[in-house]
N, C-alpha and C positions, 0 to 999 in steps of 0.2 A: 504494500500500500504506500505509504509514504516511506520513501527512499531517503528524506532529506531531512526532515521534522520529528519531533516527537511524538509519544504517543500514539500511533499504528504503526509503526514498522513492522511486527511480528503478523501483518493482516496479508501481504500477499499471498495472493493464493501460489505464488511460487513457493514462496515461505512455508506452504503446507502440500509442497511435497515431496515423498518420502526421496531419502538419500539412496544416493548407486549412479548405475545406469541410466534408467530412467528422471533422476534430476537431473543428472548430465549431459541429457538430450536435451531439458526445458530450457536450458538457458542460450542456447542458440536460439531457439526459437522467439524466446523473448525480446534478444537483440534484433531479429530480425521485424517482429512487432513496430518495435521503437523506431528502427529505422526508417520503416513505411512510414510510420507515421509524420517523423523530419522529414521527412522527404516532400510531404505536403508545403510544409515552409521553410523549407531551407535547400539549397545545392547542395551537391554532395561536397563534403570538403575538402579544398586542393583543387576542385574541377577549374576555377578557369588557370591556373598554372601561375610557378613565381612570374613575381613582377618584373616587368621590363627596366633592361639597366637602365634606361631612361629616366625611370619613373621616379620621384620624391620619395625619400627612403621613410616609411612611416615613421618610425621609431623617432627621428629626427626631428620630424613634421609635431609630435606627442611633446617633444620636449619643451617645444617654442610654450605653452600654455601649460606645463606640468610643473606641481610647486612640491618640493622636498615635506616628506610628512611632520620634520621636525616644528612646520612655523605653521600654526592653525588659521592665523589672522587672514588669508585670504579665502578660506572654508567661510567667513559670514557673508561676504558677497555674492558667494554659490548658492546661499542657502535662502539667501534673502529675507523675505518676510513668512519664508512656509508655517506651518502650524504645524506637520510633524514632518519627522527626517527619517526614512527608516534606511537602515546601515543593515547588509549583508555580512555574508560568510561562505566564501567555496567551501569551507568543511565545517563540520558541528564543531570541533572541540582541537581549534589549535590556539596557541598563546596570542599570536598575533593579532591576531582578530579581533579576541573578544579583548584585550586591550587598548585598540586602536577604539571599539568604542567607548570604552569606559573614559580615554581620554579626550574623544571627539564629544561628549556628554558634559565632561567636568567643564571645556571651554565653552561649550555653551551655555552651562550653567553660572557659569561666572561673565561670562560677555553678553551675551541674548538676554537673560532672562525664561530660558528652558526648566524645567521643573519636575517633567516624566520621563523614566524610563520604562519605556515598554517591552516586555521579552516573550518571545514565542511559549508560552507558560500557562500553566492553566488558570484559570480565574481566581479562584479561590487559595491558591499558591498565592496568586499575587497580591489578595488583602494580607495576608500572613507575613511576607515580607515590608510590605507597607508598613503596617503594625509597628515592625521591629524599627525599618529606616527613621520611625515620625517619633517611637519612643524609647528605643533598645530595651524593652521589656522580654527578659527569654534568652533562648540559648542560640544567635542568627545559625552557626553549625549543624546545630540538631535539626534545626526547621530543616538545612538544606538537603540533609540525610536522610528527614521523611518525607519531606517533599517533591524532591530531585529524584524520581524513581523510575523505571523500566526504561522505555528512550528517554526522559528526561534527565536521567541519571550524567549524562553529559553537561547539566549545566552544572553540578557538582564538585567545581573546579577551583582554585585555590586564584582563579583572575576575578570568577562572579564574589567571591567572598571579599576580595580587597574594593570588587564597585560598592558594595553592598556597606561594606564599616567606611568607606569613605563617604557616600550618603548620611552615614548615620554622622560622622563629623562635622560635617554642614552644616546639618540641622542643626546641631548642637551650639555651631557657634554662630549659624543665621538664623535665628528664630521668627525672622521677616519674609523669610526669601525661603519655604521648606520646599526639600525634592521630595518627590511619592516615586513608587514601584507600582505599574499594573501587569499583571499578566491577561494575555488576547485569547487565548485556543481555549479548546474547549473536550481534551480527551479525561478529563476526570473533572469530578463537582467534590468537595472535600465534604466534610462532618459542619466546618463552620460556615455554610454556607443558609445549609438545611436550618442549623439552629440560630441563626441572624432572621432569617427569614419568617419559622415559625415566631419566634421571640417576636417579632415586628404583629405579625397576626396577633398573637396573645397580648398585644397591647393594647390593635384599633379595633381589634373586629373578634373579640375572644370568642364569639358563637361560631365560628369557622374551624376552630383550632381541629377538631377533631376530625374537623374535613381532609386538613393540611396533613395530617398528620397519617391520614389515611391513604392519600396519595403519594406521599411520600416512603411512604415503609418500604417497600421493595427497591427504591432505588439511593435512599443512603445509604453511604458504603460503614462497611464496617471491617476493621486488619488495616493489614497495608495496601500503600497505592499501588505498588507493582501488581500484585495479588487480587485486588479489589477487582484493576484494571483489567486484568487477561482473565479472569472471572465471567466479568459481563461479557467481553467480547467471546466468550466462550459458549453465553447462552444460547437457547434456540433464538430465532429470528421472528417468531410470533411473540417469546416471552419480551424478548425487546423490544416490540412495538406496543405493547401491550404496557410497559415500564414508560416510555414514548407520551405514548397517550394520557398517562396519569399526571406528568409533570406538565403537562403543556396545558392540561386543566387548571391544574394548581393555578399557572404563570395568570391563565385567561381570569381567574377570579378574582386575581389583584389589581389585572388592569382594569377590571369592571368596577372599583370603588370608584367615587364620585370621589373628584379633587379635593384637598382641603385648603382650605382659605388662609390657614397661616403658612407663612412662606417657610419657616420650619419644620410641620407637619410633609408642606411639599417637598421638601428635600429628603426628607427620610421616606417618603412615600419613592420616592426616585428612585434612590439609592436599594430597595426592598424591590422594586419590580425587577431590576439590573439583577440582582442575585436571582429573584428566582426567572429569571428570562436565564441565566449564565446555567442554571439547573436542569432547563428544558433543552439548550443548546445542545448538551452534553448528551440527554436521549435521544433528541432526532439525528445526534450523531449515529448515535450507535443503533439507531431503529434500520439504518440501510443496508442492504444485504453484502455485507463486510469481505463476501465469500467469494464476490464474480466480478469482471473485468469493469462491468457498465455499473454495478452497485458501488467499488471503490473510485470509479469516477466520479456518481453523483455524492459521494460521500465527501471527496476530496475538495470537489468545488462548493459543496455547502460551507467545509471548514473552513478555507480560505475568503468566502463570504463576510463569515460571522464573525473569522479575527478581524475583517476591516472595519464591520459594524461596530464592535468591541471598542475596537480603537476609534474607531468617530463619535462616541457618545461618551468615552473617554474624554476625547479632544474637547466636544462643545459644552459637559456638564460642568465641567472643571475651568475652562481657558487656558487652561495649561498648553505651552508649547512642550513636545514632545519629541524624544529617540526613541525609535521603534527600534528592536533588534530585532531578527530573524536570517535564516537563507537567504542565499539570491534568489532561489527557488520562491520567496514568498514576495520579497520587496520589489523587486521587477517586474518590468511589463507585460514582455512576453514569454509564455511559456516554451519549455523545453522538450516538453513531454505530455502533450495534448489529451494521447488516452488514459495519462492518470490524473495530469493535474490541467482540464480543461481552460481555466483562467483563476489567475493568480492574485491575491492578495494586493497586489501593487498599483494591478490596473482596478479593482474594485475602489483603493482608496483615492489614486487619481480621478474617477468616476463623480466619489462624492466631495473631496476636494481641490480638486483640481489643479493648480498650481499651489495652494496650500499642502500642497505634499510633491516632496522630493525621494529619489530614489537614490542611492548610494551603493551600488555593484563593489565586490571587493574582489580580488583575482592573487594569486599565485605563480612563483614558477618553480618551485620542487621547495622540498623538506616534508614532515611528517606530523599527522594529525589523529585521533583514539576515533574508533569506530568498531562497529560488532563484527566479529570475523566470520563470513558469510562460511567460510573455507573449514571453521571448525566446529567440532563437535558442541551444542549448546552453544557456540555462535558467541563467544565471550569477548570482553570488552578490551582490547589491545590498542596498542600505536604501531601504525603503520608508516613507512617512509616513502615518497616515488620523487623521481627524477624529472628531468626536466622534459618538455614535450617538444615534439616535431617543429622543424621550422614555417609550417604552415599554419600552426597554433596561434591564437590571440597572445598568450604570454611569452612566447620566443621573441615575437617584437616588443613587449612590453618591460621584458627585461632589460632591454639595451634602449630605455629611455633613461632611464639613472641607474645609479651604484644601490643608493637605496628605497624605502619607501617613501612614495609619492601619491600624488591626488588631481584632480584634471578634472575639470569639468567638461564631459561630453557634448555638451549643446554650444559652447565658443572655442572652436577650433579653427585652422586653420583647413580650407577647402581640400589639401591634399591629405589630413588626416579623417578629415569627414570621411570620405571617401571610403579609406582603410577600414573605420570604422562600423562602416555600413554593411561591412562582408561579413557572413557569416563563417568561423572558425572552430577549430576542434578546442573545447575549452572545460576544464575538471571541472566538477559539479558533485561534489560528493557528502554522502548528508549522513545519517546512524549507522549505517553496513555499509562493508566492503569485503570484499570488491564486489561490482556489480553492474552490467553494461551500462546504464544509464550515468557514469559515474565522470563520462567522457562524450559531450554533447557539441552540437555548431548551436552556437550563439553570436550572436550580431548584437556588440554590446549599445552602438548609436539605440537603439531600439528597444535595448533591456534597462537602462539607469539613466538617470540624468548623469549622475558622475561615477567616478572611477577610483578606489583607492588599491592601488597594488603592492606587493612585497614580493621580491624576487625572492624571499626565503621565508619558511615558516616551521615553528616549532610543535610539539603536542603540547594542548595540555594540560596543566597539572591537575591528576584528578585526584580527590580529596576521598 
């Protein structure tokens, strides 16, 4: 299912089938799947042949407009007046990355005026951390340990925990100016979700509670997230629509109270439908048939939906300017891979905000990143290293714009880097498992991000 995000990786139905022979036949067939499918929107890569020595040597052409990662101060003119920024990752879990945004966030915290960080996370994960950044009340570690579970377990890393107490620093010494933590996805609804919710009922409407509470029982979780998690999706497919249907009662009966008239009352009324809307999300996720090619498509596309809605109601309840993190896979335009992930998170939020939202592609040219080992037994959680790619690839030119990391913005280039940029190329794309054909795709980045932040080297890492 999801190659790149958390929370269904273990849903392919290639995922469930059995090892030998017979899976080592599926996976040709897969790549070949994939390939039809680019083939719709893309050339094959390498088809029109190197460039004429004639030609404006890209790399060159990138440099003219390429600014060294160490000076941020020309990133606020890229970024302008957006309301959210969402920043990529070619891999779930390498150092680079997820530090480039924690730094790319603290300067806009401190220069902008930004306030959110948003992470591919589940909802109720993300009041939890919230909680901690707004009070340090708790143990941030432990949360991350029961919270950070199955693919999430990736964010688990020793870079999220230094964003995380540097937040809570801020606060501590800006009590004017506080950052929050939301989390967008929606592959689990936690314990405090359910009891916020019913809590809010037992307040305004106590002759319901037993309604709530009725509708609820089968679908709060109880154990751990990993466990909870592979639990449901292990259910039949009637019990989960049927679990589906209950929460999305729930949601409909809160939205049916009449408004209340103090602006008080309406914020907590707000704030109460968001949760149990984020509680329904989570069963029409899992209400789709998890099992077959066209079920994790509409699955896929729902989810990337409802993080951009997550995130827009995020954006306009709060005023908060916001960093989104996720994949490129989520924050860009165009997708890679049509029959799983139909339309992406990026173009859903360019949709509703339009130039209030910028995209930020991040790219690679060799070093090593943790991902689940498709190759082994139980599929366990390793770093893996790869080398540099073909000189047809997007990163072979991208490394010979500078020695180190750098940032570009796509949309003010020079017309012979336009150009370059508009071709579609072999480029890594690799998200919770590996290896796995999709992990090596043509992307035409003019087309997938406004900007560009690259590192010719990247680390794993550190997981906690």
């Amino acid at each position: 299912m999801s190659l790149r995000s958390p929370a269904f990786h273990r849903l392919s139905p290639r995922r469930r089938t059995p090892r030998g022979p017979s899976a080592r036949r599926r996976l040709p067939l897969v790549g070949l799947l994939v390939a039809a499918c680019l083939g719709t929107l893309a050339p094959a890569a390498g088809a029109a042949g190197p460039p004429r020595a004639s030609a404006p040597d890209p790399a060159r052409e990138l440099a003219r407009t390429a600014h060294p990662f160490t000076d941020l101060r020309p990133l606020d003119r890229m970024i302008g007046s957006a309301r959210v920024v969402g920043i990529g990752e070619a891999t779930h879990s390498s150092a680079e990355f997820f530090e480039a945004k924690h730094r790319i966030f603290e300067h806009l915290v401190e220069e902008q005026g930004f306030t959110t960080f948003a992470l591919e996370a589940n909802w109720s994960t993300g009041l939890l951390v919230d909680a901690w950044v707004r009070t340090g009340k708790g143990d941030i570690q432990a949360l991350m340990r029961d919270e950070f579970q199955e693919s999430y377990r990736l964010w688990n890393t020793e870079e999220y925990l230094d964003l995380f107490r540097w937040m809570r620093r801020h606060n501590r010494l800006h009590p004017d100016h506080q950052v929050r933590f939301m989390g967008n996805d929606l592959g689990y609804a936690g314990p405090n979700l359910f009891d916020t919710v019913t809590a809010y009922v037992a307040r305004v409407e106590p002759a319901l509670l037993p309604r709530f509470r009725e509708l609820y029982r089968a679908s709060r979780p109880t154990g751990g997230v990993e466990s909870w998690m592979l639990g449901y999706m292990a259910r039949p497919l009637p019990e989960r629509r049927r679990m589906a249907d209950e929460v999305n009662r729930a949601l409909t009966l809160l939205e049916r109270r009449r408004p209340a008239r103090d602006p008080k009352a309406r914020e907590e009324a707000a704030w109460a439908v968001q949760h149990a809307r984020a509680i329904a999300q989570v069963g029409t996720e899992m209400a789709h048939d998890l099992f077959s090619e066209a079920g994790l498509a509409d699955a896929m596309l729902y989810r990337d939906r409802i993080m951009a809605e997550n995130t827009v109601w995020w954006q306009r309840h709060t005023g908060d300017r916001m960093v989104l993190s996720a994949h490129n896979g989520h924050v860009g335009y165009e997708t890679t891979a049509p029959h799983q992930y139909p339309r992406l998170q990026g173009a859903f939020l360019r949709d509703a905000l339009g130039a209030d939202y910028v995209s930020v592609g991040a790219s690679f040219g060799q070093g090593s990143f943790n991902a689940h080992d498709t190759d082994a037994p139980g599929e366990p959680l390793r770093s893996f290293t790869v080398g540099t790619l073909g000189p047809d690839s997007n990163a072979a030119v991208l490394d010979r714009v500078a020695p180190g990391a750098f940032y570009l913005d796509l949309r003010r280039t020079t017309p012979a880097a336009r150009d370059w940029l508009g071709g579609y190329r072999p480029t890594r794309n690799i998200g919770t498992v590996y290896p796995w054909p999709e992990a090596l795709v043509p992307v035409r980045l003019a087309g997938s991000y406004d900007l560009l932040v690259h590192f010719p080297r990247i680390t794993a890492a550190r997981l906690r």
